[in-house]
C-alpha positions as CSV (number, residue, x, y, z in Angstrom):
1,X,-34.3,-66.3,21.8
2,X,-34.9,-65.6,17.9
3,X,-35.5,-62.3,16.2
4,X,-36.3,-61.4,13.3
5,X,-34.0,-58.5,10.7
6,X,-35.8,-56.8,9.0
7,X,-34.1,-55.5,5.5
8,X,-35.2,-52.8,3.1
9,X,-37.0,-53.4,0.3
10,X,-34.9,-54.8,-3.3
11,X,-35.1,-51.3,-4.7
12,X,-33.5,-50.0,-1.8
13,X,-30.9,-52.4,-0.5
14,X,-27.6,-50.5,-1.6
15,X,-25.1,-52.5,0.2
16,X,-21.7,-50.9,0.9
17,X,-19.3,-54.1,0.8
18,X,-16.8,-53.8,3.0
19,X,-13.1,-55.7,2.5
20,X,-11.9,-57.7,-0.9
21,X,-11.5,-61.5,-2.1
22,X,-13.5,-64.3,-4.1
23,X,-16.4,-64.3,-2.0
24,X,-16.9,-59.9,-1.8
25,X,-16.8,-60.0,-5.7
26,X,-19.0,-62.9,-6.1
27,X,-22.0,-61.1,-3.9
28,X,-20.8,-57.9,-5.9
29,X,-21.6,-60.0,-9.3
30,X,-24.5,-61.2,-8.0
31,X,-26.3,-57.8,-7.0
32,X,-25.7,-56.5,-10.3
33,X,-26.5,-60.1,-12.1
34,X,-30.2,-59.8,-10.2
35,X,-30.9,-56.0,-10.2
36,X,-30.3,-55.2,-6.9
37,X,-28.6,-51.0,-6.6
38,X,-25.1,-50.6,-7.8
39,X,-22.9,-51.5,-4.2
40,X,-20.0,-49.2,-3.1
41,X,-17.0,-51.2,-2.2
42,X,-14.7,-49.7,0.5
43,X,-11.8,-52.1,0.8
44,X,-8.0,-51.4,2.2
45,X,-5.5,-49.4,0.1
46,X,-4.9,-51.1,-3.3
47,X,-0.7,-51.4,-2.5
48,X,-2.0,-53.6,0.3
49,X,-3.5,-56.1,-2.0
50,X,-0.1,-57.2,-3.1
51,X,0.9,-59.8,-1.3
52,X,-2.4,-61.8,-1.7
53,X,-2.8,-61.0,-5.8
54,X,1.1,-62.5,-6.0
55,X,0.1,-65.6,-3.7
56,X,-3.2,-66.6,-4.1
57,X,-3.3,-66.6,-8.3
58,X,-6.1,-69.7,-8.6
59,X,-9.3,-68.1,-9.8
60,X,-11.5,-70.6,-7.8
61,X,-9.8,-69.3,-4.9
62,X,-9.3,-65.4,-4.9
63,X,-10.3,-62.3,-7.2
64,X,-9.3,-58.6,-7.6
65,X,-11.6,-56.3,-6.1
66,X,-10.5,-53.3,-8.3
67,X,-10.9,-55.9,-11.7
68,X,-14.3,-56.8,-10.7
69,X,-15.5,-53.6,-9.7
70,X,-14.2,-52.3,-13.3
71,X,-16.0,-54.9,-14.9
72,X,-19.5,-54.2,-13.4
73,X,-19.0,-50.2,-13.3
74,X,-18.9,-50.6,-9.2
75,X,-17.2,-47.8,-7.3
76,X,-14.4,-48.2,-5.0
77,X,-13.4,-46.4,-2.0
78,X,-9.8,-47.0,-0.8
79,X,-9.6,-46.7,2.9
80,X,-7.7,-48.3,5.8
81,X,-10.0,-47.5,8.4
82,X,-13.8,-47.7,8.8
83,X,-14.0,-45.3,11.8
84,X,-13.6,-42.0,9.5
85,X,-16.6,-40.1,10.0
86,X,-16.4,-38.5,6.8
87,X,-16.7,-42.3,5.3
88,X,-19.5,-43.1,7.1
89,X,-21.2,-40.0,6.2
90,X,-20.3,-40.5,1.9
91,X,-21.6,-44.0,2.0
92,X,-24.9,-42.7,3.6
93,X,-24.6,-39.6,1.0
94,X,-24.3,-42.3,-1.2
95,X,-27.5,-44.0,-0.4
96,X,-26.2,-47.1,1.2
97,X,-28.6,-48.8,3.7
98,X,-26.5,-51.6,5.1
99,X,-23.2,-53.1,4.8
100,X,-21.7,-56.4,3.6
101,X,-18.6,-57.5,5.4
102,X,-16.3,-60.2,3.1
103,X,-12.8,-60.8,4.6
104,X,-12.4,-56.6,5.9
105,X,-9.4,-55.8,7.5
106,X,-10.9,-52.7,9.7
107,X,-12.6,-53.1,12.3
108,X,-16.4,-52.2,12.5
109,X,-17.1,-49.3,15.4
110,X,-20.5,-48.9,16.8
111,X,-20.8,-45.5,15.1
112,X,-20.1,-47.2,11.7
113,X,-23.0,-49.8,12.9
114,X,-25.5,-47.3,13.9
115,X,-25.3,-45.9,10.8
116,X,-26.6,-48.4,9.0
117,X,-29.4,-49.0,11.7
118,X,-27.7,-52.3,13.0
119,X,-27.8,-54.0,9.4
120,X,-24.3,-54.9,8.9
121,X,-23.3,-58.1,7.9
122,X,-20.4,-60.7,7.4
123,X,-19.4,-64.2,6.4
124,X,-16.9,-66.1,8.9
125,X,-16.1,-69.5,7.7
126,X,-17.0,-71.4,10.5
127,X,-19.7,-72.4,12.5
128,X,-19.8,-70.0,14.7
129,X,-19.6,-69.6,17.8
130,X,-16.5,-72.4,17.2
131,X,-13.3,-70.8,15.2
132,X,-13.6,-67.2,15.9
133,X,-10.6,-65.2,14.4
134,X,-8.6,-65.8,11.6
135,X,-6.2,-68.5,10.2
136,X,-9.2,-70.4,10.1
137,X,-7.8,-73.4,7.5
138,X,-4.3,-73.2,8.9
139,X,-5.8,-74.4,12.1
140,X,-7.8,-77.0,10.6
141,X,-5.0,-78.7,9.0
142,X,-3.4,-78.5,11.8
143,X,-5.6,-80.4,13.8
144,X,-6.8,-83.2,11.6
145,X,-9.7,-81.2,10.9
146,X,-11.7,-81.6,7.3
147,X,-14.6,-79.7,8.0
148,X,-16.3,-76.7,5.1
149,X,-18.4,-74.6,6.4
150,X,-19.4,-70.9,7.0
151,X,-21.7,-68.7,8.7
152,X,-24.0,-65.5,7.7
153,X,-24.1,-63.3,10.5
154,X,-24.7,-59.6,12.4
155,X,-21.6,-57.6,13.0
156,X,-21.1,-56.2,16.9
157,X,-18.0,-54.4,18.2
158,X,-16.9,-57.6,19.0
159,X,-14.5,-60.3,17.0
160,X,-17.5,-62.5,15.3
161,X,-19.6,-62.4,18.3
162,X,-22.9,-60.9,16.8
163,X,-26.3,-62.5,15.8
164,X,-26.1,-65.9,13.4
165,X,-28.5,-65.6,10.9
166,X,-27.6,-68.7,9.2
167,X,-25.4,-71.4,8.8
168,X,-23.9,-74.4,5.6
169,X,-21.8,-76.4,5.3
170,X,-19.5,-78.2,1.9
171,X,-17.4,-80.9,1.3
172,X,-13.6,-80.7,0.7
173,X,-12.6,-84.2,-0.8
174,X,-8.7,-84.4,-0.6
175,X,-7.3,-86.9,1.7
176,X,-4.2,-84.6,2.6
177,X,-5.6,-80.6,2.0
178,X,-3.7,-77.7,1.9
179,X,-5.0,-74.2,2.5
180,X,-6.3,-74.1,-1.2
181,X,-8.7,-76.9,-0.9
182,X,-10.6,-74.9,2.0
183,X,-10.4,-71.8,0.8
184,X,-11.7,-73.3,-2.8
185,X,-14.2,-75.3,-1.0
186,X,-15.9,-72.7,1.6
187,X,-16.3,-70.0,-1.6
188,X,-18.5,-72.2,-2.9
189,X,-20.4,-72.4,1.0
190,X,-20.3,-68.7,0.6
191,X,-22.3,-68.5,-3.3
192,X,-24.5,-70.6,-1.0
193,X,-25.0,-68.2,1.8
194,X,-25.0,-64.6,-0.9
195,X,-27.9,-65.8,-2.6
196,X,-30.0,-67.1,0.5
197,X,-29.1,-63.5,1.8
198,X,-30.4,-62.3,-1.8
199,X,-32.9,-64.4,-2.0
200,X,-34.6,-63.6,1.3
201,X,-34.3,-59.5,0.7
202,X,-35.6,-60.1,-3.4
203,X,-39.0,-61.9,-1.7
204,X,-39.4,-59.3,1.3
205,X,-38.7,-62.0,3.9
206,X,-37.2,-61.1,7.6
207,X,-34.1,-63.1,9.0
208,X,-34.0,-65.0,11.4
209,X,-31.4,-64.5,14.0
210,X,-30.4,-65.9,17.4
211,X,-27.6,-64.9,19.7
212,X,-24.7,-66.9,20.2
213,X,-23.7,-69.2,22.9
214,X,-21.0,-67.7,24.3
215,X,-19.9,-70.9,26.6
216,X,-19.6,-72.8,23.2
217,X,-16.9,-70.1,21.6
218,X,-13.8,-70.6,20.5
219,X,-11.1,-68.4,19.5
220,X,-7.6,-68.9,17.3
221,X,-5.7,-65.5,16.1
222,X,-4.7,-65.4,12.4
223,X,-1.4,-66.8,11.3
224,X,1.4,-65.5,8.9
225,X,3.3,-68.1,7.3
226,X,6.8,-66.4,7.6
227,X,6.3,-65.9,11.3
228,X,4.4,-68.6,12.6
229,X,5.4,-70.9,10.5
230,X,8.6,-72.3,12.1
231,X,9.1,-76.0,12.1
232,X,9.7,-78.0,15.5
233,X,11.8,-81.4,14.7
234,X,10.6,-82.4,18.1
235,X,7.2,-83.0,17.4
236,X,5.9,-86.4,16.4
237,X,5.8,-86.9,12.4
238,X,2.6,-87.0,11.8
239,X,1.6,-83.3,13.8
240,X,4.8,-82.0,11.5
241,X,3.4,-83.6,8.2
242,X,-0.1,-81.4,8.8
243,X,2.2,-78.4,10.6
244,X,3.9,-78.7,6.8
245,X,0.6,-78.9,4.9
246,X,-0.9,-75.8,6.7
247,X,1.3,-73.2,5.7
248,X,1.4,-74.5,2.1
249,X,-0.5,-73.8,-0.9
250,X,-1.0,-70.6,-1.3
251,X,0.7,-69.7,1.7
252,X,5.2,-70.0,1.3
253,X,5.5,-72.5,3.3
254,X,6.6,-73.7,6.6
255,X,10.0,-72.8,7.3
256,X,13.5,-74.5,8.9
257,X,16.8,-73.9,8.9
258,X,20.2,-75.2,7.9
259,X,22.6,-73.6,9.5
260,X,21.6,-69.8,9.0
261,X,19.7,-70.6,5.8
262,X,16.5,-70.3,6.1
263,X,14.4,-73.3,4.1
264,X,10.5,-72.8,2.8
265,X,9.4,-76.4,3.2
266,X,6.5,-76.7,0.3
267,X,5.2,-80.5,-0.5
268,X,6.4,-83.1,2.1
269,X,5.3,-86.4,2.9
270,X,5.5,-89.1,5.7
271,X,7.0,-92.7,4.1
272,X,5.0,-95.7,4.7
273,X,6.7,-97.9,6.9
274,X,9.4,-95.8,7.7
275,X,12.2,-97.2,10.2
276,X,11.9,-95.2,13.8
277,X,15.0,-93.3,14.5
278,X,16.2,-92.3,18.1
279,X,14.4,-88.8,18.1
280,X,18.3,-87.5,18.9
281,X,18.3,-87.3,14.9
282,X,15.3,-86.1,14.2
283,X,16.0,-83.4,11.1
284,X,19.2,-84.9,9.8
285,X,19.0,-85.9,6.4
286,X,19.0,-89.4,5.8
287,X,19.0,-89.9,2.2
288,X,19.2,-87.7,-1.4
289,X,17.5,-89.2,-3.7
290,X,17.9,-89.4,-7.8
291,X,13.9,-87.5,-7.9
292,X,16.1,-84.5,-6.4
293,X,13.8,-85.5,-3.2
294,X,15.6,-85.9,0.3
295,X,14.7,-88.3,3.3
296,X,14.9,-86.8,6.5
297,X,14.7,-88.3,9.5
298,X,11.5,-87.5,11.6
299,X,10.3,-88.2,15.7
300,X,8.7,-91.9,14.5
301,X,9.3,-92.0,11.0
302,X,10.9,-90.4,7.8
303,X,9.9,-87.5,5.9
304,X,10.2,-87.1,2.0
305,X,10.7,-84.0,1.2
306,X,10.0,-82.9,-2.7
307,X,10.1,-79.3,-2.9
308,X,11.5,-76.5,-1.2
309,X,12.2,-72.5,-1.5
310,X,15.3,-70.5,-0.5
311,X,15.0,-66.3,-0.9
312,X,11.6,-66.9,-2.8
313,X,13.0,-69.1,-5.4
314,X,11.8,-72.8,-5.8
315,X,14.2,-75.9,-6.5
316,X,14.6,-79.5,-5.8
317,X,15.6,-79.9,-2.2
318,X,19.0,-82.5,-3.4
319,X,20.2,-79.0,-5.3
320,X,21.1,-77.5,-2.2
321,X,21.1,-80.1,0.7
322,X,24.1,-82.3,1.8
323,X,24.2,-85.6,3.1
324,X,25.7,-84.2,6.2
325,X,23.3,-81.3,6.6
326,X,20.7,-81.0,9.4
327,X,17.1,-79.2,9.5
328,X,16.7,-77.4,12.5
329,X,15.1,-73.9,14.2
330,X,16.7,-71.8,16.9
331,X,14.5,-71.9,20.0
332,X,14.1,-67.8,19.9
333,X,12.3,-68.2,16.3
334,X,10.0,-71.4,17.8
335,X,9.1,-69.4,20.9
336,X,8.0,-65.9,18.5
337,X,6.1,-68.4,16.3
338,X,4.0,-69.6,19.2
339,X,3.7,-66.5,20.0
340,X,3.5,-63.5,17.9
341,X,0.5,-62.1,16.0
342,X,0.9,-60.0,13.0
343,X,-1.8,-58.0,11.5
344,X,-3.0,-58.5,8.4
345,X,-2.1,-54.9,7.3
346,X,1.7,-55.8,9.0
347,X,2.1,-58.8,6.1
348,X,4.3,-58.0,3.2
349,X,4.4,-59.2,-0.3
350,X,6.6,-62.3,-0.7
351,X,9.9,-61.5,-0.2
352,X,9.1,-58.6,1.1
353,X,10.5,-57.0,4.8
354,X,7.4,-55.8,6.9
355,X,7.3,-58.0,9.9
């Protein structure tokens, strides 16, 4: 069944924009660009902006909050949860009549919701109800997927569960993406979606919004590269190429081990034609090569591997590899990277110790 939201007029829509990243300062440029009321952002404490300013540094992929908002005269509000009723009360002080949810860490309570009379809203990127939660590109890759695309709906006190309102989708082009690609490719979905959204309050026009099928839903937790990223030689070559790909770019890559040296795999390729090897010897290097590139040997095939990092510094992988040496990953790491979920909040900057 279809409703309809109802927002306030232009003059009055003072949206409080709730989290940080490409797409929160794009609608925050884009209220200011078409005369809509100075936002408020309220986004997590700046020290926990680290680690994504240090590892996501292309501009068609992330921006800083706290530049952006300096830029257009926009005030911030540092907070790391959304539940404070003394928040809740400045923003409505403030004369905010809704809120805009862009990557937020918090989560949204029904008070925070009923403050705003139910208009609180978010971009997922996804077509929801399919790929609820986070790591939404990791899991893509992982899966052979290629889809762009990205969803405008109502926040509920549930994980991405609340009314669609709409839904587009992009194109991502690269035969073999990385996490860059998406994220490059669904900001631009999202400038799609912001000024729909901005269009449809500028011309007085209602949403429409439908519930969601819940028998159709799908759900994936986020991922954190230094946790869940552990390589498993056992798998067939082609699951460990994408495994590989997923946690690259911008991510530090998929990890392995020789010996007790841990090894950030970055850019890695299957060979064509590659000889099959008796899976007994998958992860033994095969080959170093004059390129400073090594050949290792995969479950049905060989894998080129160009670059890799050791303690956050990047080099050729023949620099530090033997001809003897093996990749492999102690079952106990394998089993906590099935396994464990870390919260966003939990993720240090690269190199750093939090989880």
């Amino acid at each position: 069944m279809t409703t309809e939201i109802h927002l306030p007029p232009k003059s009055e829509l003072k949206l409080a924009l709730l989290g940080h990243g490409h797409h929160l300062c794009t609608l925050m440029r884009r209220l200011t660009e078409r005369g809509f009321p100075a936002p408020v952002v309220v986004t997590h404490p700046r020290s926990d902006h680290e680690r994504d300013r240090q590892l996501l540094t292309d501009p068609e992929v992330y921006s800083y909050v706290f530049d952006v908002a300096a830029e257009l005269g926009v005030e911030v509000i540092e907070s790391k949860t959304l539940t404070d009723g003394a928040l809740i009360a400045r923003l409505t002080d403030m004369g905010c009549t809704a809120a805009f949810s862009c990557s937020c860490r918090s989560i949204i309570r029904g008070d925070f919701i009923r403050a705003f009379g139910g208009l609180v809203f978010n971009l997922h990127p996804s077509r929801l109800p399919l790929e609820r939660g986070g790591g939404t590109f990791s899991w893509r890759i992982m899966n052979g997927s290629d889809e762009v695309s990205a969803t405008l709906h109502m926040i509920d006190e549930g994980v991405d569960t609340g009314l669609l309102l709409s839904t587009r989708t992009g194109e991502l082009n690269h035969p073999y993406p990385l996490p860059n690609h998406f994220l490059a490719a669904t900001n631009r979905v999202y400038a799609q979606l912001i000024e729909d959204f901005l269009d449809a309050a500028e011309a007085g026009q209602p949403l429409p919004a439908r519930p969601q099928d819940e028998d159709q839903a799908t759900y994936l937790p986020r991922l954190h590269t230094e946790t869940n990223g552990a390589i498993d030689w056992s798998w067939p070559i082609e699951a460990l190429e994408r495994f590989i790909r997923a946690f690259g770019p911008p991510y530090p890559g998929a990890f392995t081990f020789i010996g007790e040296t841990k090894v950030a795999v970055l850019d890695a390729e299957i060979e064509p034609d590659g000889q099959i090897w008796h899976p007994y010897a998958a992860g033994r290097v095969l080959s170093r090569l004059s390129d400073g590139s090594v050949r290792v040997i995969a479950n049905g095939g060989i894998l080129r591997i160009r670059r890799v990092m050791v303690d956050w510094q990047e080099s050729r992988p023949a620099e530090l590899i033997g001809i003897t040496d093996m990749f492999s990953t102690p079952p106990e790491i394998l089993h906590r990277a099935r396994s464990a979920v870390i919260a966003a909040s939990k993720m240090a900057v690269p190199g750093g110790t939090k989880p």
